[in-house]
N, C-alpha and C positions, 0 to 999 in steps of 0.2 A: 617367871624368871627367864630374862636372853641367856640364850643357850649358844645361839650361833649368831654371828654378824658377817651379813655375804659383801657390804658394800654401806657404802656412808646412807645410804636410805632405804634397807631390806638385812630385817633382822629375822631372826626362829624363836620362839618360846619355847620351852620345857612343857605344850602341851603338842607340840607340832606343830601349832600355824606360824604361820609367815605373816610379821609383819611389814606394809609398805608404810613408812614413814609420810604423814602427812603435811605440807604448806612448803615440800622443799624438794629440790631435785638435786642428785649430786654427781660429779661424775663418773662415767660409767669404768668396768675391769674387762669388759670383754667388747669390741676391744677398749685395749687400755685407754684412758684418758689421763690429761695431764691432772695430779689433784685426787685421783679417782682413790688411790691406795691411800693416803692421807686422811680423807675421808674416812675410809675403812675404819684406821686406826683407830681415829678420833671419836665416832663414832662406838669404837669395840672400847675405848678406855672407860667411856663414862658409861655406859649398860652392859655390858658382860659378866654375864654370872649376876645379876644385882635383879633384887623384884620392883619392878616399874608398874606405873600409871598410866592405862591408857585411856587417851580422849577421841570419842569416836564421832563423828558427825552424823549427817541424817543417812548415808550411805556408810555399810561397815565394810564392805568388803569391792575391792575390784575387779577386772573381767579375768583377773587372772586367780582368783577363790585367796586373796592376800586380804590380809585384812587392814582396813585404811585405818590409821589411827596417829594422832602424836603422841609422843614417848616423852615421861617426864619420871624422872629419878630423884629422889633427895630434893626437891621442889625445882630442879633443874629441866629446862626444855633441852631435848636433843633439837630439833630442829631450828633453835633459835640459838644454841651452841655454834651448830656448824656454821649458819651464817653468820657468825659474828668473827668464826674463824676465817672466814674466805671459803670454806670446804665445799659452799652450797650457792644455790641463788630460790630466790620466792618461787614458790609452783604452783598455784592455786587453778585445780579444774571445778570446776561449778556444780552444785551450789557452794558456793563461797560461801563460808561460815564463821564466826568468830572476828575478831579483831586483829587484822594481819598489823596493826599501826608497828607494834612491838620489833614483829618480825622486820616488816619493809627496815626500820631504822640500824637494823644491824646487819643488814644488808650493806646499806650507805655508808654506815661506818667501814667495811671492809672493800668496799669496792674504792673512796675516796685513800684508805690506807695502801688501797692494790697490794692488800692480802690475797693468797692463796690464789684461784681461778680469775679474781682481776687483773691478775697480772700478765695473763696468756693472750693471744689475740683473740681467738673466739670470744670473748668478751668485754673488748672493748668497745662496742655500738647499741642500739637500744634494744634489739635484737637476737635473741639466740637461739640456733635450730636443737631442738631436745633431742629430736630422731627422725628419720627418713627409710622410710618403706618403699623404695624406687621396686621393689618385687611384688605385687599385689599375691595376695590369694589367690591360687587356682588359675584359670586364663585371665592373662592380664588385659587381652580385648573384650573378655564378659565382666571384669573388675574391673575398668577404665579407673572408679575411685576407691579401689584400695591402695592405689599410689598414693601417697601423702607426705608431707613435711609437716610435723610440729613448731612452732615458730613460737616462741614464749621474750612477752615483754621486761625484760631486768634493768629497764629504768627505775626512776623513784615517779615518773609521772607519767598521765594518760596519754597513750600514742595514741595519733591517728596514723596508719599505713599506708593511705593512699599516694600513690606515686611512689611506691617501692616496686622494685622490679625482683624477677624470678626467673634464673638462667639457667641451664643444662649446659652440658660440657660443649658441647655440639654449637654452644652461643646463639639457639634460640631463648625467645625472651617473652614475658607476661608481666602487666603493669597491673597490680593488686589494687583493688578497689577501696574508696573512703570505709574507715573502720575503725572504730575507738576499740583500745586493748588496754584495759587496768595495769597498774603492776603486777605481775606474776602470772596476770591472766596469760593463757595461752589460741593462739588460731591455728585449726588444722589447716592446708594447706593441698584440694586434691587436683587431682587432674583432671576431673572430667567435669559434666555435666551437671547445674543444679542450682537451689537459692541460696547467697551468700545469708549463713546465719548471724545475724548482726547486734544480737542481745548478747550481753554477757551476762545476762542472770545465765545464761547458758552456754556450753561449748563452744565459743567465735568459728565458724566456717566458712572459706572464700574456694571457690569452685573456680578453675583455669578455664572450665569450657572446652577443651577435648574431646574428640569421640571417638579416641584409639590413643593407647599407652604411649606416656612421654617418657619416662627413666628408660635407660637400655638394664635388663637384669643382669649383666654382666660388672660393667661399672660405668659409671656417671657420677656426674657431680652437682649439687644444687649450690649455687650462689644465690646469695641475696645482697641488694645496694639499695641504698636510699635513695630519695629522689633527685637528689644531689649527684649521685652516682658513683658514691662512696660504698665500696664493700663491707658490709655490715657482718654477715658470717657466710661460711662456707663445709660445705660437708662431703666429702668423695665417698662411694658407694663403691667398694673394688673385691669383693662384694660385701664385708661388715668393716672398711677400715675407715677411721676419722681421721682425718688431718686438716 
């Protein structure tokens, strides 16, 4: 039984684990995002208090002891709920499992409707940064890549990213290399040193090549534009605030 609902995709059971909602990302409460409390809601309306189903993939738990699962109630998907509200977008970290076709299409339904979070500018472009760690772990000159950007694809079709660009507030810049990204699939994004991983059976990762800390831990900003040189999304670091 959910017991507790912290956000439109992190709920509690009535045995204490925490569930992380799987194939969907939503916005976030801390800080606030635009959507993020609507989510909650919508979310808390259809599982709260009710005994659900969960579907668990080849991995059940993530690095944070949550356990990965989708939630389905009364034959109903939470995660295919939210997206069909607007509340969400596709999140798929690998291995990729199951049949997202369902999902992606109530995706498109609500973004062509510009329901909910299609209607904000963060997601207007093919692009969307999920989170930015501009603070590494520990020294950020022995971390160089614990800096990272999350950068998740919410088109309906396969990006290539090459010739996308990556700016700090400061207006240096980094031209991201050829890389096909699924829908929902997501590419980390670090600072430093190393080989862009270029499968998506696995985690996408593209390495700036750095060999000392780009984020200021104070605040910075990562923009991202397309090769066009159109602003795609943007995220300020001041030090947890989104705008």
């Amino acid at each position: 039984m959910v017991v507790k609902v912290y956000d439109g995709d992190t709920l509690t059971l009535a045995t204490g684990d925490r569930v992380r909602l799987r194939w969907v990302n939503t916005p976030e409460l801390k800080p606030e995002q635009a959507y993020g409390i609507d989510a909650r809601e919508a979310a808390s309306a259809l599982v709260m208090g009710q005994e659900v189903t969960l579907i668990y993939g080849s991995v059940m738990r993530d690095g944070y002891g949550r356990l990965l699962a989708g939630v389905r109630v009364d034959g109903k998907d939470l995660s295919q709920h939210l997206l069909e509200l607007g509340l969400a977008h596709l999140f798929i970290i690998p291995p990729a499992e199951g049949d997202d076709a369902p999902l992606l299409a109530a995706q498109s339904r609500a973004r062509t409707a510009r329901r909910g979070i299609w209607s904000t500018d963060n997601y207007q472009g093919v692009l969307h940064i999920t989170s930015f760690h501009a603070n590494a772990a520990g020294d950020d000159r022995e971390n160089v890549n614990g800096e990272y950007a999350r950068l998740c694809n919410i088109s309906s079709r396969l990006l290539d990213i090459d010739g996308f660009r990556v700016t700090e507030l400061s207006g240096r810049s980094w031209i991201l290399p050829p890389m096909l990204i699924p829908p929902g699939h997501t590419v980390k994004v670090h600072s430093g040193q190393g080989a862009h991983q270029t499968d998506s059976a696995k985690q996408l990762e593209v390495y700036l090549g750095s060999d000392h800390p780009i984020w200021n831990n104070d605040r910075d900003r990562i923009t991202i534009y397309d090769r066009y040189g159109k602003v795609v999304d943007s995220w300020l670091y001041a030090p947890k605030s989104r705008q």
